[in-house]
N, C-alpha and C positions, 0 to 999 in steps of 0.2 A: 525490593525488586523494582520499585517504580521508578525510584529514586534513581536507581543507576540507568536503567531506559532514559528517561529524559536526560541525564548527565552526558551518554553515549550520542544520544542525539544533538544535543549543543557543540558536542566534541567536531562532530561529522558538519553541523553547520558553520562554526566556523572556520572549519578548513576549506569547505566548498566557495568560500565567500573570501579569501585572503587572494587581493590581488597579486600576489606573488605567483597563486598558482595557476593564476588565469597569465600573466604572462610569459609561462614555460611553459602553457599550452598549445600559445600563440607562435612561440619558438620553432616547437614541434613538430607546429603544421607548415612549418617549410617544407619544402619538397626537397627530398636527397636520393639522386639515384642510386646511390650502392642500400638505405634502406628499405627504396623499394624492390629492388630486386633482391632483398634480402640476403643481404650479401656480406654487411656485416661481419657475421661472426661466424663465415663459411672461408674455412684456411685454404682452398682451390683458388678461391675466386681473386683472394687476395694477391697469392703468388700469382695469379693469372695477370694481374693488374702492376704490380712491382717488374717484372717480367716488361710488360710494355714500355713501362717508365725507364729500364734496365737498358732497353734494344735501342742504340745511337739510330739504327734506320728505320726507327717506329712514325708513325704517323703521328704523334704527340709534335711534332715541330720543334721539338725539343733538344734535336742533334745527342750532343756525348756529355749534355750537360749534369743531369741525374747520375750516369754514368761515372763520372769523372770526380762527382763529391761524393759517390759513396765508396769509389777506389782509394780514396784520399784517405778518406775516415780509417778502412780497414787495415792500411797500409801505414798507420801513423801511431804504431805503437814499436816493440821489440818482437813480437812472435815471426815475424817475415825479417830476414835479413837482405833477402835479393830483390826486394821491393821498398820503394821511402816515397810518404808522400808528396815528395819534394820533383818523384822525376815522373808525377802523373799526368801533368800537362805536356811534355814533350812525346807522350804516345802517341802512334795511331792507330786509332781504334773505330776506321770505319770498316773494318772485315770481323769485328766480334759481332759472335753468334750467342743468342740468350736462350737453353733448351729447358721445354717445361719436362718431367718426369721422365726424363734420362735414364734409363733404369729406377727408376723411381724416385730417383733423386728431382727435390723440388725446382731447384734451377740453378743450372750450370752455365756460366758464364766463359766462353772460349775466346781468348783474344790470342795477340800473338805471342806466342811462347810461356803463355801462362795460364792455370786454368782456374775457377773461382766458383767454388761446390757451396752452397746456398742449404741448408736446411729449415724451415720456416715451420715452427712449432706454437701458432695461435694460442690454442686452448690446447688440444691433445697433449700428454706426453711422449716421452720417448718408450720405444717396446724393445726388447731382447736387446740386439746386439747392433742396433740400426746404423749407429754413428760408425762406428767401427765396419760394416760391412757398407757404408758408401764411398771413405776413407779409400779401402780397399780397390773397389770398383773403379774407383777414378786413376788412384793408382797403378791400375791394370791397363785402362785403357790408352791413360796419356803419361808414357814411361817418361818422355823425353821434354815432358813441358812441368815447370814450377808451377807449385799447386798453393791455394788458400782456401782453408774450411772454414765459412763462417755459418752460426746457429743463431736463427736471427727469433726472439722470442719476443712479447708486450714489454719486457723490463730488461733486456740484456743479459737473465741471469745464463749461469755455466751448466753445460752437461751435468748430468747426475754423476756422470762416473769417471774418477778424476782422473786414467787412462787418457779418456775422450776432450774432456778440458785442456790436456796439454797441446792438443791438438786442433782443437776447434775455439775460433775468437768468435767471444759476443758479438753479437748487435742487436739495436733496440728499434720496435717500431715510434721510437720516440724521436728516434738519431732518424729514420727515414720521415716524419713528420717534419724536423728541422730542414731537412735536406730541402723539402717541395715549400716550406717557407721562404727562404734562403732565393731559391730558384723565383718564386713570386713575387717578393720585395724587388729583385736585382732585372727581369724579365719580363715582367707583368706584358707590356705595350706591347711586346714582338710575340706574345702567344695568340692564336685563336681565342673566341670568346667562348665557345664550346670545350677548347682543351682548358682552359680555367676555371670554367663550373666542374669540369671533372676532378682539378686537383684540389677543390674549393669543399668538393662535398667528399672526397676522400680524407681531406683533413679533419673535415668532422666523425669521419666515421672511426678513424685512429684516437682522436685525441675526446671524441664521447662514448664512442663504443666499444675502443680496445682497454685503453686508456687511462678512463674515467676520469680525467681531469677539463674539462671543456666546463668553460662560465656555466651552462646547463646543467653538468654533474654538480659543481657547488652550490648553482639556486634548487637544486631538487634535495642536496643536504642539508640546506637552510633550512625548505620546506617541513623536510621532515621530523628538522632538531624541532618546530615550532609545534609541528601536530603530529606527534609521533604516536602516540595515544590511538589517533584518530583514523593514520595510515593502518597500524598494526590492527585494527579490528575491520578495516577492510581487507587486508590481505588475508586475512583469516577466513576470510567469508569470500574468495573467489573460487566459485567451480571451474576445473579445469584440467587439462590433462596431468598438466604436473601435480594434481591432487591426487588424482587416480594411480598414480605411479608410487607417489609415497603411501599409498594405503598397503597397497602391494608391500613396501618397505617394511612400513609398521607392522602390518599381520605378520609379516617372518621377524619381526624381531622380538613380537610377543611370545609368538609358537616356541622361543628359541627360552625364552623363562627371563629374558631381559627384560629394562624398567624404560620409557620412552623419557627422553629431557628435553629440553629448549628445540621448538620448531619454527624452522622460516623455510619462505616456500625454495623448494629445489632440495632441502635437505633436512634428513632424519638423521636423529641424535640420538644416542641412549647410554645407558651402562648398566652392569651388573646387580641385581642386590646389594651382593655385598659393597660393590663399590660405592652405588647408592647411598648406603648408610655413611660411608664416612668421608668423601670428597667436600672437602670443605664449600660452602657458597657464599666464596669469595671473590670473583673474577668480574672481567666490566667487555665481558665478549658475547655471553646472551642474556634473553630474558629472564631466565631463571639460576644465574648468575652462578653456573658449576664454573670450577675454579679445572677443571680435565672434564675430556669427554669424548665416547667415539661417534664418528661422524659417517654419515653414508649418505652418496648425495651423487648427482649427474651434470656431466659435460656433456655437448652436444657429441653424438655417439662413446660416450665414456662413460661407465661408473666407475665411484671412486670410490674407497675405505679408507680411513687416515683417524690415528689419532692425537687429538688436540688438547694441546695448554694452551689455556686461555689467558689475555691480561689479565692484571689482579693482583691481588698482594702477593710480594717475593717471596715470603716463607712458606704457604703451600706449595707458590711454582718449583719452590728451589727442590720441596721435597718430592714432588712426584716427578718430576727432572731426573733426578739422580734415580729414581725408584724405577723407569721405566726406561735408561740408558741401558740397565743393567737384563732388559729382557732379549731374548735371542732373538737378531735380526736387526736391532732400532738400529736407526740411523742419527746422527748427531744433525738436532734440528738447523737449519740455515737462518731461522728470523729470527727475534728477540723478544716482539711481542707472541705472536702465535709461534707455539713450539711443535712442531710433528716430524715425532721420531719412525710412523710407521706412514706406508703411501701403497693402498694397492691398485690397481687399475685393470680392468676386463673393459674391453670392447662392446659395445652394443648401444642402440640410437633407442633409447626406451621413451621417446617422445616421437619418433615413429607409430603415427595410430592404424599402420597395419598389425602392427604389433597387438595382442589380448594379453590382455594381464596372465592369464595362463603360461604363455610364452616367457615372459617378465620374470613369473616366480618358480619357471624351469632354470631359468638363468640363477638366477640367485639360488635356486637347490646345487647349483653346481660350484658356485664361487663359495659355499655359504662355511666349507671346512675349513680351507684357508683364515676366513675371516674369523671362528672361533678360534683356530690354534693360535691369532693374535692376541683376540681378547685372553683369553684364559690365561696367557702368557704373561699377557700387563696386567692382569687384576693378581696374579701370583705376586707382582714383584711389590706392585704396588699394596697392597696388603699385608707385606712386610715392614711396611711403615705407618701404619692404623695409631700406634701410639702417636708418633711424630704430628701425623694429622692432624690429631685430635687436641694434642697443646699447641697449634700453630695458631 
């Protein structure tokens, strides 16, 4: 026992001492106004902000220049026939009006004779029938002007529901990262010094906090490939509310006669018994290296349910793949390494500390049927395949 104390302590000293991590510290403490006003990873504030950059009569000093490259972009594929982004520069577009939550819709873009419906999906998902009833609304109100749906998400991906996809064109906040690049490289001298730290720390906030790809996201994966060891037994050891929240998780998911799996913070893992026994621990997605696994874990005001293949060797995946297409409901996974064929989502901000855990696991006594009639569904199918597992 002593042994591994002192090993845990050498671990912990030299990470505290690797100049690496004293200069992501120093990074850090640059001053960014959108994370101080925590703004982040708050989808209002963002539209609120795109919206400015959007309006040719904004006080950005910017004119129709944001404007006009991200008309170009949207316009520079086949889904619009009555638009090319060839004839974007001959507009004019100092009478376009940019509307925050238009019927609820995120931002509406009104120029002449055409209209430009924005839906902006951070973190949250989509719920019921959203795309299709703004589709609608716009339709309704502007019969006689050409319309363009775009769904603007972190990665550009498509609606879930492939109605809605025909209908609504990507965009990525990677494509609006390039855009305020683009615009800096070419404009720098003629901006304010003020509107440049704003587009300067917005950029940071896209391309490290949406993102995850900023020089700072790869020195902090450096960091962590080098002392991984040494991070994971601190994170283990922080009190905090997201601890409090998955205790909540865990107790229902013991109460429920389920086995707990691989934990990092934000998210509870478990599976069945029976699944327990035979899921191969083959995979290179957690610590305790299940090859499948369900997942119960929060976005900001979101819980989720989803269950997951993990990378790892292809003859497990392939088997519990086919095992669990075959349950009522699955969806055909979209990635290649992580596979999830179920996705469920309820509402609620469980890092709200108005919120008591009493409250918390009134929620989850309510979602909590749902979430059994999945499992029980994929441990059926997959339990169909216990031999296959077990020679794989």
């Amino acid at each position: 026992m002593t042994n591994s104390i002192d090993e845990t302590k050498n671990l912990l000293s030299t990470f505290i001492k690797d100049p690496e991590l004293e200069g992501l510290e120093i990074q850090l403490r640059h001053p960014n106004i959108f994370s101080v006003l925590k703004f982040e990873n708050t989808e209002i504030r963002h539209s609120n902000f795109i919206s400015w950059l959007l309006d040719p009569n904004g006080n950005h000093g910017l004119g129709d220049l944001f404007l006009k490259r991200f008309l170009k972009d949207i316009f520079s594929n086949q889904k619009y026939d009555w638009m090319n982004e060839f004839a974007i520069d001959s507009l004019d577009l100092d009478d376009t009006e940019v509307k925050r939550e238009w019927h609820n819709i995120d931002l509406l873009i009104q120029c002449k004779g055409f209209i430009v419906c924005i839906e902006n999906k951070l973190f949250a998902g989509e719920h019921s029938d959203q795309l299709k009833k703004y589709h609608e609304t716009v339709d309704t109100y502007y019969k006689d002007y050409k319309k363009a749906f775009i769904y603007l998400t972190p990665y550009g991906i498509e609606p879930e529901k492939e109605e809605d996809a025909k209908l609504w064109r990507t965009y990525s906040y990677d494509d609006i990262a390039r855009n305020i690049e683009t615009i800096m490289s070419l404009y720098s001298k003629d901006l304010a010094d003020k509107v440049k730290g704003y587009l300067e720390d917005y950029l940071i906030a896209i391309r490290r906090d949406i993102m995850k790809e900023s020089e700072l996201n790869e020195l902090a994966r450096t960091i962590y490939r080098s002392h991984k060891e040494a991070i994971d037994f601190i994170k283990d050891n922080i009190p905090d509310r997201l601890e409090e929240v998955l205790s909540v998780f865990e107790k229902k998911i013991i109460e429920s006669g389920w086995i707990l799996g691989s934990k990092n913070k934000g998210y509870t893992r478990f599976l069945t018994p029976k699944l327990n026994k035979i899921i191969p621990r083959k995979g290179t997605g957690w610590r305790d290296k299940e090859s499948f696994i369900f997942e119960l874990y929060f976005w900001p005001k979101v819980i989720k349910f989803q269950t997951v293949i993990s990378p790892g060797e292809e003859g497990p995946r392939k088997i519990i793949n086919d095992a669990i297409s075959k349950a009522k409901g699955a969806k055909t996974p979209r990635g290649e390494d992580w596979l999830v064929h179920f996705i469920l989502k309820w509402p609620i901000d469980v890092t709200d500390e108005a919120l008591t855990n009493n409250d918390i696991k009134k929620k989850l006594d309510d979602i909590w049927p749902k979430i059994t009639e999945v499992v029980l569904s994929v441990e059926k199918e997959i339990l169909l395949k216990e031999n296959e597992l077990s020679q794989s």
